[in-house]
C-alpha positions in Angstrom: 38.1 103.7 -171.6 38.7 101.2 -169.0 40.7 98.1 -169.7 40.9 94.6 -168.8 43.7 92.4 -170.3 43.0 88.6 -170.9 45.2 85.3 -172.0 44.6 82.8 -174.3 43.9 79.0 -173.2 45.0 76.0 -174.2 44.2 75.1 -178.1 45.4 78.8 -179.3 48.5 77.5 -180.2 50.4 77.3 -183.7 54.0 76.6 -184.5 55.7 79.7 -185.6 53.9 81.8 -182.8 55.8 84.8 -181.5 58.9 84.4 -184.1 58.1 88.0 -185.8 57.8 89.4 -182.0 61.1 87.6 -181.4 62.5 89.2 -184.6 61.9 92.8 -184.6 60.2 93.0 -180.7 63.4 93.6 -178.3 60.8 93.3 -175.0 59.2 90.2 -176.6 63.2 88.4 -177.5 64.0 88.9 -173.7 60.7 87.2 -172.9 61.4 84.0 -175.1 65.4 84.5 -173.4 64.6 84.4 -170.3 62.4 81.8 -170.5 64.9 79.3 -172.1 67.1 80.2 -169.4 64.6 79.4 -166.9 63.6 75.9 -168.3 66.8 74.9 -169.5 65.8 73.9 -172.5 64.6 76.0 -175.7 60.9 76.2 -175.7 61.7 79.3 -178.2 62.8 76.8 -180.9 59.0 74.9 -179.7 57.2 77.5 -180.3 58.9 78.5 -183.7 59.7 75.5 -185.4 57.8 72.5 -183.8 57.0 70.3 -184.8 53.0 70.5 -184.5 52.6 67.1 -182.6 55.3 68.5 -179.9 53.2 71.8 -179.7 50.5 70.5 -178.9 51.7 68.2 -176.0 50.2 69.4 -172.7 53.8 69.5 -171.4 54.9 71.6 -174.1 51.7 73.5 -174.7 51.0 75.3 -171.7 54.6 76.8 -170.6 55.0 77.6 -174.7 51.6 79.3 -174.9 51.8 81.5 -171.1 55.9 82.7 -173.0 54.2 83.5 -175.8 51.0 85.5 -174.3 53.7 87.5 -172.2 55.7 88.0 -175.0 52.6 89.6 -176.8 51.9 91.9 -173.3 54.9 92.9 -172.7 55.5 93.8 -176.6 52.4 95.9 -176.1 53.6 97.6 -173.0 56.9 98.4 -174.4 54.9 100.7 -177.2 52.0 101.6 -175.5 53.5 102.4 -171.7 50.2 104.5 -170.7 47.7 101.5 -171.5 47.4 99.9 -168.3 44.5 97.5 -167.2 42.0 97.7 -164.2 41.7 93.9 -163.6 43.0 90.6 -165.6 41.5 87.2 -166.6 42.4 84.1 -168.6 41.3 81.2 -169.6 42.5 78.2 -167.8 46.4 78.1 -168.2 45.7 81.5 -169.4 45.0 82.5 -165.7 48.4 81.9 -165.2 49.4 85.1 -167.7 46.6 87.0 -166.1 48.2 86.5 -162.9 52.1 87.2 -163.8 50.4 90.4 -165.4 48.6 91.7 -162.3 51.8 91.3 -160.8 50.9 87.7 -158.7 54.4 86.3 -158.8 57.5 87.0 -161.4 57.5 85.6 -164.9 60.1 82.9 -164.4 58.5 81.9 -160.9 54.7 81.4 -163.3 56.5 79.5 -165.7 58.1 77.2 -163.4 54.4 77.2 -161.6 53.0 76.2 -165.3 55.9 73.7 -166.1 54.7 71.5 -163.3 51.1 72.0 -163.7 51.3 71.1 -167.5 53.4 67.8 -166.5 51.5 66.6 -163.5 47.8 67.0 -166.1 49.6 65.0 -168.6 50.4 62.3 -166.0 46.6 62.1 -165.1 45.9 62.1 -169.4 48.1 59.4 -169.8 46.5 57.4 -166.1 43.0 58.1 -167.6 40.8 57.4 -170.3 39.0 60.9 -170.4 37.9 63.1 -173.4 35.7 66.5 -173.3 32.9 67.2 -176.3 31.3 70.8 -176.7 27.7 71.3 -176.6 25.3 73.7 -178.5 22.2 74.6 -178.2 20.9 74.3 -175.3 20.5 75.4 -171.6 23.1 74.8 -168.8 20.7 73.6 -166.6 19.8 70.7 -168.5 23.6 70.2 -169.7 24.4 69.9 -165.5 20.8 67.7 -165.5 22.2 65.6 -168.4 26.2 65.2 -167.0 24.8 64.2 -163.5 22.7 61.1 -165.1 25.8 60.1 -166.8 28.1 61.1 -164.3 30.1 63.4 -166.3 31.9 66.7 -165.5 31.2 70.1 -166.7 34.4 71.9 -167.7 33.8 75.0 -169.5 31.1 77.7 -169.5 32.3 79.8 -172.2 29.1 81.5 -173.1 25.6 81.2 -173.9 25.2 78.2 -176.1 29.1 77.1 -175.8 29.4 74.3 -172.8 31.9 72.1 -172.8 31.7 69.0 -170.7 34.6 66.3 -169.7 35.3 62.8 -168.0 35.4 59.6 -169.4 35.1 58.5 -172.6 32.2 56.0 -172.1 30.0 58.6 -169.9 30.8 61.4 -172.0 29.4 59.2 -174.5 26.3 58.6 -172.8 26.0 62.6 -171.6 26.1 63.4 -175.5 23.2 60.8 -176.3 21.2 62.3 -173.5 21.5 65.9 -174.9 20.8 64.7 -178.3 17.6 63.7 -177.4 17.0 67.2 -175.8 17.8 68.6 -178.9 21.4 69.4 -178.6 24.3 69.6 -180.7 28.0 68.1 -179.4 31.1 68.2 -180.9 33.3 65.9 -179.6 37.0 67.8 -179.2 40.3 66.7 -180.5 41.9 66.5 -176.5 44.5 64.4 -174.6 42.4 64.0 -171.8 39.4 65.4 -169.7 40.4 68.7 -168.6 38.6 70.7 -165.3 37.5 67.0 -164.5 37.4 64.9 -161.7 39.9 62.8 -164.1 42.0 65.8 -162.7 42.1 65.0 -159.4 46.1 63.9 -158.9 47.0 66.8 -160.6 44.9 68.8 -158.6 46.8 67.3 -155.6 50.2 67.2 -156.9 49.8 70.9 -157.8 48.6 71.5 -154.3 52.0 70.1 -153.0 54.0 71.9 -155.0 52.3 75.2 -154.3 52.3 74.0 -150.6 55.4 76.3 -149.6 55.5 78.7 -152.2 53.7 82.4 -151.7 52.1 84.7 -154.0 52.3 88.5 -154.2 49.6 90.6 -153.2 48.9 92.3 -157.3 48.1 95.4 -158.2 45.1 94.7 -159.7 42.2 92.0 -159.0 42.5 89.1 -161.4 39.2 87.2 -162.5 39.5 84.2 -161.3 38.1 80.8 -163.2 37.0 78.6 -160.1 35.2 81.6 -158.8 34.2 83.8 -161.8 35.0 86.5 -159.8 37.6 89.2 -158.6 40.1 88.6 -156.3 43.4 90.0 -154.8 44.1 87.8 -151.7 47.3 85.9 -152.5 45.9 83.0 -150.9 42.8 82.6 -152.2 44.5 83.7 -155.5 46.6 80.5 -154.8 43.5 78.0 -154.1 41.8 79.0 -156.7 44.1 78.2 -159.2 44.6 74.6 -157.8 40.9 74.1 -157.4 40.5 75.2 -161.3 42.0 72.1 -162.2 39.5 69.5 -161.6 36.7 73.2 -161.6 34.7 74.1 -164.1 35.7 77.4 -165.9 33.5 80.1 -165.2 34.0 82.0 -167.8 30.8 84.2 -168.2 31.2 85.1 -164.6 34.9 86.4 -165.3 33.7 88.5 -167.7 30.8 89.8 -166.3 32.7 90.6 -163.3 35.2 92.6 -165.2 32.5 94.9 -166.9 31.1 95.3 -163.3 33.8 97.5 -162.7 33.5 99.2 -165.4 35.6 98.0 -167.9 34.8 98.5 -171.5 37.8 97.7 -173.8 39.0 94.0 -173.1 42.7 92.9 -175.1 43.2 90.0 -175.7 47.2 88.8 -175.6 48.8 85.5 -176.8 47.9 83.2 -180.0 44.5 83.0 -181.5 41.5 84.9 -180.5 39.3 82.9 -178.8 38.7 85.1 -176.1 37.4 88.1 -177.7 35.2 86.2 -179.5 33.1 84.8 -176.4 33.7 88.2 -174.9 31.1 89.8 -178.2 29.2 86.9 -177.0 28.8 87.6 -173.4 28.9 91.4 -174.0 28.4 92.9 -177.2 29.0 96.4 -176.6 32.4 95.7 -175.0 35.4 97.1 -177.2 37.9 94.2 -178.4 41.2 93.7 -179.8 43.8 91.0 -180.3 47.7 91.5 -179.6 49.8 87.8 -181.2 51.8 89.2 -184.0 53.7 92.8 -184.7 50.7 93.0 -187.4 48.3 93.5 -184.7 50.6 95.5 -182.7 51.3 97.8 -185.4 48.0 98.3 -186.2 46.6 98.9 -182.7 45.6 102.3 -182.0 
Protein backbone atom coordinates (compact mmCIF):
# COMPACT_ATOMS: atom_id res chain seq x y z
CA UNK A 1 0.00 0.00 0.00
CA UNK A 2 1.04 3.49 -0.74
CA UNK A 3 -0.30 6.33 1.18
CA UNK A 4 -1.15 9.90 0.74
CA UNK A 5 -2.48 11.83 3.75
CA UNK A 6 -4.98 14.79 3.15
CA UNK A 7 -6.77 17.76 5.39
CA UNK A 8 -9.99 18.81 5.76
CA UNK A 9 -11.14 22.44 4.38
CA UNK A 10 -13.07 24.99 5.63
CA UNK A 11 -16.84 23.90 6.54
CA UNK A 12 -15.64 20.43 8.38
CA UNK A 13 -15.88 22.11 11.49
CA UNK A 14 -18.11 21.33 14.67
CA UNK A 15 -17.77 22.48 18.17
CA UNK A 16 -16.55 19.76 20.42
CA UNK A 17 -13.94 18.64 17.70
CA UNK A 18 -10.83 17.08 19.08
CA UNK A 19 -11.97 17.13 22.95
CA UNK A 20 -11.90 13.10 23.21
CA UNK A 21 -8.30 13.32 21.33
CA UNK A 22 -7.46 16.06 23.89
CA UNK A 23 -8.74 13.66 26.67
CA UNK A 24 -7.23 10.36 26.40
CA UNK A 25 -4.66 11.40 23.16
CA UNK A 26 -1.28 12.69 24.96
CA UNK A 27 0.26 13.61 21.23
CA UNK A 28 -3.03 15.20 20.24
CA UNK A 29 -3.22 17.51 24.14
CA UNK A 30 0.33 18.87 23.22
CA UNK A 31 -1.05 19.74 19.85
CA UNK A 32 -4.07 21.83 21.27
CA UNK A 33 -1.10 23.16 24.10
CA UNK A 34 1.11 24.32 21.98
CA UNK A 35 -1.09 25.91 19.98
CA UNK A 36 -2.76 28.09 22.76
CA UNK A 37 0.61 28.98 23.61
CA UNK A 38 1.36 30.09 20.25
CA UNK A 39 -1.74 32.30 19.73
CA UNK A 40 -2.09 33.53 23.03
CA UNK A 41 -5.34 32.91 23.46
CA UNK A 42 -7.25 29.44 23.89
CA UNK A 43 -8.48 28.27 20.50
CA UNK A 44 -8.71 24.75 22.51
CA UNK A 45 -11.71 26.08 24.61
CA UNK A 46 -13.04 27.29 20.54
CA UNK A 47 -12.87 24.25 19.32
CA UNK A 48 -14.46 22.45 22.38
CA UNK A 49 -17.00 24.62 23.68
CA UNK A 50 -17.86 27.36 21.02
CA UNK A 51 -20.00 28.66 20.61
CA UNK A 52 -21.12 27.54 17.00
CA UNK A 53 -21.38 31.26 15.52
CA UNK A 54 -17.62 31.83 16.94
CA UNK A 55 -16.56 28.47 15.16
CA UNK A 56 -17.51 29.22 12.21
CA UNK A 57 -15.91 32.77 11.97
CA UNK A 58 -13.19 32.65 9.26
CA UNK A 59 -10.84 34.09 11.93
CA UNK A 60 -11.56 31.42 14.17
CA UNK A 61 -12.30 28.59 11.68
CA UNK A 62 -9.25 28.11 9.92
CA UNK A 63 -6.39 28.23 12.67
CA UNK A 64 -9.15 25.90 14.87
CA UNK A 65 -9.64 23.44 11.99
CA UNK A 66 -5.50 23.15 10.74
CA UNK A 67 -5.01 22.36 15.27
CA UNK A 68 -7.48 20.14 14.99
CA UNK A 69 -6.43 18.21 11.62
CA UNK A 70 -2.78 17.98 13.24
CA UNK A 71 -4.11 16.90 16.27
CA UNK A 72 -5.81 13.99 14.43
CA UNK A 73 -2.19 13.24 12.43
CA UNK A 74 -0.14 13.41 14.87
CA UNK A 75 -2.65 11.15 17.17
CA UNK A 76 -2.30 8.66 14.33
CA UNK A 77 1.39 8.85 14.16
CA UNK A 78 1.85 8.35 17.72
CA UNK A 79 0.04 4.76 17.33
CA UNK A 80 0.77 3.83 14.02
CA UNK A 81 4.76 5.13 13.80
CA UNK A 82 5.37 2.86 10.50
CA UNK A 83 2.42 4.47 8.38
CA UNK A 84 4.09 7.12 6.65
CA UNK A 85 2.76 8.96 3.44
CA UNK A 86 4.32 9.35 -0.12
CA UNK A 87 2.88 12.82 -0.85
CA UNK A 88 0.19 15.22 0.97
CA UNK A 89 -2.79 17.34 -0.12
CA UNK A 90 -5.58 19.48 1.35
CA UNK A 91 -8.17 21.37 0.62
CA UNK A 92 -7.72 25.00 0.70
CA UNK A 93 -6.75 25.91 4.34
CA UNK A 94 -6.31 22.31 4.50
CA UNK A 95 -3.12 22.72 2.27
CA UNK A 96 -1.80 24.39 5.11
CA UNK A 97 -1.92 20.84 7.24
CA UNK A 98 -0.62 19.09 4.21
CA UNK A 99 2.20 21.29 4.24
CA UNK A 100 3.22 21.26 8.16
CA UNK A 101 2.87 17.41 7.55
CA UNK A 102 5.38 17.04 4.57
CA UNK A 103 7.46 18.87 6.77
CA UNK A 104 7.13 22.65 4.81
CA UNK A 105 7.52 24.75 7.95
CA UNK A 106 6.92 23.81 11.93
CA UNK A 107 3.51 23.65 13.39
CA UNK A 108 3.44 26.91 15.37
CA UNK A 109 5.20 28.77 12.25
CA UNK A 110 1.70 27.26 9.87
CA UNK A 111 -0.52 28.42 12.48
CA UNK A 112 0.79 31.70 12.71
CA UNK A 113 0.94 31.51 8.63
CA UNK A 114 -2.97 30.54 8.90
CA UNK A 115 -3.85 33.15 11.77
CA UNK A 116 -3.03 35.89 9.32
CA UNK A 117 -4.44 34.29 6.26
CA UNK A 118 -7.82 33.60 8.09
CA UNK A 119 -7.92 37.44 9.28
CA UNK A 120 -6.75 39.19 6.18
CA UNK A 121 -9.90 36.86 4.08
CA UNK A 122 -12.28 37.99 6.63
CA UNK A 123 -11.19 41.67 6.03
CA UNK A 124 -11.92 41.23 2.24
CA UNK A 125 -15.61 39.33 3.50
CA UNK A 126 -16.44 42.08 5.44
CA UNK A 127 -15.01 44.88 2.32
CA UNK A 128 -17.16 42.75 -0.19
CA UNK A 129 -20.44 41.66 -1.04
CA UNK A 130 -19.48 38.09 -2.35
CA UNK A 131 -21.17 34.67 -1.93
CA UNK A 132 -20.22 31.15 -3.67
CA UNK A 133 -23.26 28.57 -4.92
CA UNK A 134 -22.42 24.90 -5.94
CA UNK A 135 -23.41 23.50 -9.13
CA UNK A 136 -24.58 20.02 -10.31
CA UNK A 137 -25.01 18.57 -13.21
CA UNK A 138 -23.32 19.73 -15.64
CA UNK A 139 -19.97 20.13 -17.57
CA UNK A 140 -17.11 22.49 -16.47
CA UNK A 141 -16.79 23.88 -19.62
CA UNK A 142 -19.98 25.37 -19.79
CA UNK A 143 -19.90 26.28 -15.95
CA UNK A 144 -16.41 28.50 -17.06
CA UNK A 145 -18.74 29.49 -20.36
CA UNK A 146 -21.59 30.51 -17.97
CA UNK A 147 -19.23 32.40 -15.05
CA UNK A 148 -17.39 34.39 -17.86
CA UNK A 149 -20.90 35.86 -19.27
CA UNK A 150 -21.67 36.82 -15.82
CA UNK A 151 -18.37 37.60 -14.76
CA UNK A 152 -18.10 35.30 -12.00
CA UNK A 153 -15.23 33.22 -10.56
CA UNK A 154 -14.80 29.57 -10.46
CA UNK A 155 -13.56 28.43 -6.97
CA UNK A 156 -13.74 24.80 -6.53
CA UNK A 157 -13.46 21.75 -8.82
CA UNK A 158 -14.11 19.10 -6.47
CA UNK A 159 -15.16 16.43 -8.83
CA UNK A 160 -17.25 15.50 -11.64
CA UNK A 161 -20.58 17.10 -11.16
CA UNK A 162 -19.50 19.20 -7.88
CA UNK A 163 -18.32 22.96 -9.16
CA UNK A 164 -18.47 25.54 -7.00
CA UNK A 165 -18.37 29.07 -8.26
CA UNK A 166 -17.84 32.52 -6.25
CA UNK A 167 -17.94 36.45 -6.56
CA UNK A 168 -20.63 38.73 -6.12
CA UNK A 169 -23.73 38.26 -5.10
CA UNK A 170 -25.59 39.89 -7.99
CA UNK A 171 -23.39 37.98 -10.80
CA UNK A 172 -23.39 34.90 -8.97
CA UNK A 173 -26.95 35.43 -9.29
CA UNK A 174 -26.99 35.82 -12.83
CA UNK A 175 -24.19 32.76 -13.44
CA UNK A 176 -26.94 30.47 -11.56
CA UNK A 177 -29.80 31.65 -14.00
CA UNK A 178 -27.60 30.96 -16.91
CA UNK A 179 -26.88 27.36 -15.84
CA UNK A 180 -30.37 26.82 -15.02
CA UNK A 181 -31.32 27.23 -18.33
CA UNK A 182 -28.54 24.65 -19.34
CA UNK A 183 -30.08 22.39 -17.16
CA UNK A 184 -28.16 22.71 -14.09
CA UNK A 185 -28.70 22.44 -10.50
CA UNK A 186 -27.05 25.27 -7.83
CA UNK A 187 -27.16 25.33 -4.43
CA UNK A 188 -26.44 28.42 -3.15
CA UNK A 189 -23.90 27.96 0.13
CA UNK A 190 -24.30 29.24 3.59
CA UNK A 191 -20.64 31.49 3.30
CA UNK A 192 -19.14 34.76 4.65
CA UNK A 193 -17.89 35.70 1.48
CA UNK A 194 -16.58 34.58 -1.99
CA UNK A 195 -13.74 32.38 -1.41
CA UNK A 196 -10.80 31.55 -4.31
CA UNK A 197 -12.33 34.83 -5.90
CA UNK A 198 -11.15 37.82 -7.32
CA UNK A 199 -13.21 39.27 -4.17
CA UNK A 200 -9.85 37.76 -2.77
CA UNK A 201 -7.62 39.90 -4.15
CA UNK A 202 -6.31 42.11 -0.79
CA UNK A 203 -5.95 39.10 0.95
CA UNK A 204 -4.11 37.67 -1.70
CA UNK A 205 -1.79 40.71 -1.43
CA UNK A 206 -1.67 41.12 2.22
CA UNK A 207 -0.72 37.34 2.46
CA UNK A 208 1.94 38.02 -0.15
CA UNK A 209 3.53 40.65 2.27
CA UNK A 210 3.56 38.79 5.08
CA UNK A 211 5.06 35.77 3.45
CA UNK A 212 7.48 38.35 1.76
CA UNK A 213 10.44 37.51 4.30
CA UNK A 214 9.63 34.40 5.63
CA UNK A 215 11.11 30.89 4.02
CA UNK A 216 9.79 27.54 3.72
CA UNK A 217 11.58 24.22 4.19
CA UNK A 218 12.46 22.03 1.43
CA UNK A 219 9.70 18.69 2.77
CA UNK A 220 10.21 15.41 2.62
CA UNK A 221 7.62 14.66 0.56
CA UNK A 222 5.83 16.56 -2.52
CA UNK A 223 2.59 18.10 -1.41
CA UNK A 224 -0.34 18.46 -3.99
CA UNK A 225 -0.69 21.67 -4.42
CA UNK A 226 -4.36 23.45 -5.14
CA UNK A 227 -3.33 26.37 -7.59
CA UNK A 228 -1.53 23.86 -9.55
CA UNK A 229 -3.22 20.48 -9.02
CA UNK A 230 -0.04 19.14 -8.99
CA UNK A 231 3.15 17.96 -7.03
CA UNK A 232 5.61 20.07 -5.85
CA UNK A 233 8.64 20.31 -3.43
CA UNK A 234 10.33 23.72 -4.30
CA UNK A 235 9.89 25.81 -1.17
CA UNK A 236 9.33 28.67 -3.31
CA UNK A 237 6.90 27.65 -5.57
CA UNK A 238 5.46 25.78 -2.53
CA UNK A 239 5.21 29.42 -1.17
CA UNK A 240 3.51 31.08 -4.38
CA UNK A 241 1.23 28.72 -4.75
CA UNK A 242 -0.36 28.99 -1.58
CA UNK A 243 -0.73 32.82 -2.04
CA UNK A 244 -2.06 32.46 -5.54
CA UNK A 245 -4.71 29.81 -4.12
CA UNK A 246 -6.40 32.50 -2.59
CA UNK A 247 -8.07 34.38 -5.23
CA UNK A 248 -7.28 30.46 -7.48
CA UNK A 249 -9.58 28.02 -8.15
CA UNK A 250 -9.07 24.69 -6.28
CA UNK A 251 -7.97 22.12 -8.44
CA UNK A 252 -8.96 19.46 -6.63
CA UNK A 253 -9.33 16.56 -9.27
CA UNK A 254 -5.91 17.40 -10.41
CA UNK A 255 -4.50 16.94 -6.68
CA UNK A 256 -5.86 13.77 -6.64
CA UNK A 257 -5.09 12.47 -9.77
CA UNK A 258 -1.60 13.47 -9.26
CA UNK A 259 -1.26 11.58 -6.12
CA UNK A 260 -2.48 8.22 -7.64
CA UNK A 261 0.03 8.99 -10.48
CA UNK A 262 2.62 8.00 -8.12
CA UNK A 263 1.15 5.32 -7.17
CA UNK A 264 -0.66 5.86 -4.26
CA UNK A 265 -3.65 3.79 -3.39
CA UNK A 266 -4.75 4.29 0.32
CA UNK A 267 -5.62 8.12 0.90
CA UNK A 268 -6.40 9.18 4.93
CA UNK A 269 -8.11 11.63 5.55
CA UNK A 270 -7.17 13.74 8.93
CA UNK A 271 -9.18 16.51 10.71
CA UNK A 272 -13.21 16.99 11.16
CA UNK A 273 -15.69 15.70 8.73
CA UNK A 274 -15.00 13.64 5.80
CA UNK A 275 -15.45 15.54 2.91
CA UNK A 276 -12.39 14.54 1.34
CA UNK A 277 -12.74 10.96 1.09
CA UNK A 278 -15.87 11.31 -0.25
CA UNK A 279 -14.77 13.25 -3.61
CA UNK A 280 -11.72 11.04 -3.46
CA UNK A 281 -14.52 7.64 -4.29
CA UNK A 282 -15.63 10.11 -6.64
CA UNK A 283 -12.54 10.94 -8.60
CA UNK A 284 -11.18 7.42 -8.03
CA UNK A 285 -13.19 4.62 -6.93
CA UNK A 286 -10.81 1.91 -6.46
CA UNK A 287 -8.69 4.10 -4.16
CA UNK A 288 -8.64 2.82 -0.45
CA UNK A 289 -10.10 5.51 2.17
CA UNK A 290 -10.32 6.24 5.76
CA UNK A 291 -11.14 9.01 8.11
CA UNK A 292 -8.90 9.92 11.31
CA UNK A 293 -11.23 12.97 13.70
CA UNK A 294 -12.07 11.14 16.79
CA UNK A 295 -10.16 8.18 19.06
CA UNK A 296 -13.38 6.12 17.53
CA UNK A 297 -11.75 6.19 14.25
CA UNK A 298 -8.46 5.90 15.60
CA UNK A 299 -9.22 2.96 17.48
CA UNK A 300 -10.76 1.32 14.87
CA UNK A 301 -8.19 1.85 12.12
CA UNK A 302 -6.33 -1.11 11.13
Amino acid sequence: MKFGFVFSGQGAQAVGMGKDLFDQVPAAAEIFKRADQALGWSISEVCFNGPDTKLTETRYCQPAIYVMSVACLEAFRQKFPVIKAEATAGLSLGEFTALYAAGAFTFEDGLKILEKRAAYMQEACLATKGTMASIMKSELSVIKECCQSADADVANINCSGQIVISGEEAKIQAAVALLKEKGAKAIPLKVAGAYHSRLMKSAEEKLGAYLTDISLTTPSLPVAQNFIGKLEKDPQNLKANIIKQITGSVQWIDCVNSMAAIGIDTIIEFGPGNVLTGLVKKIKADMITANINSVATLEAYK
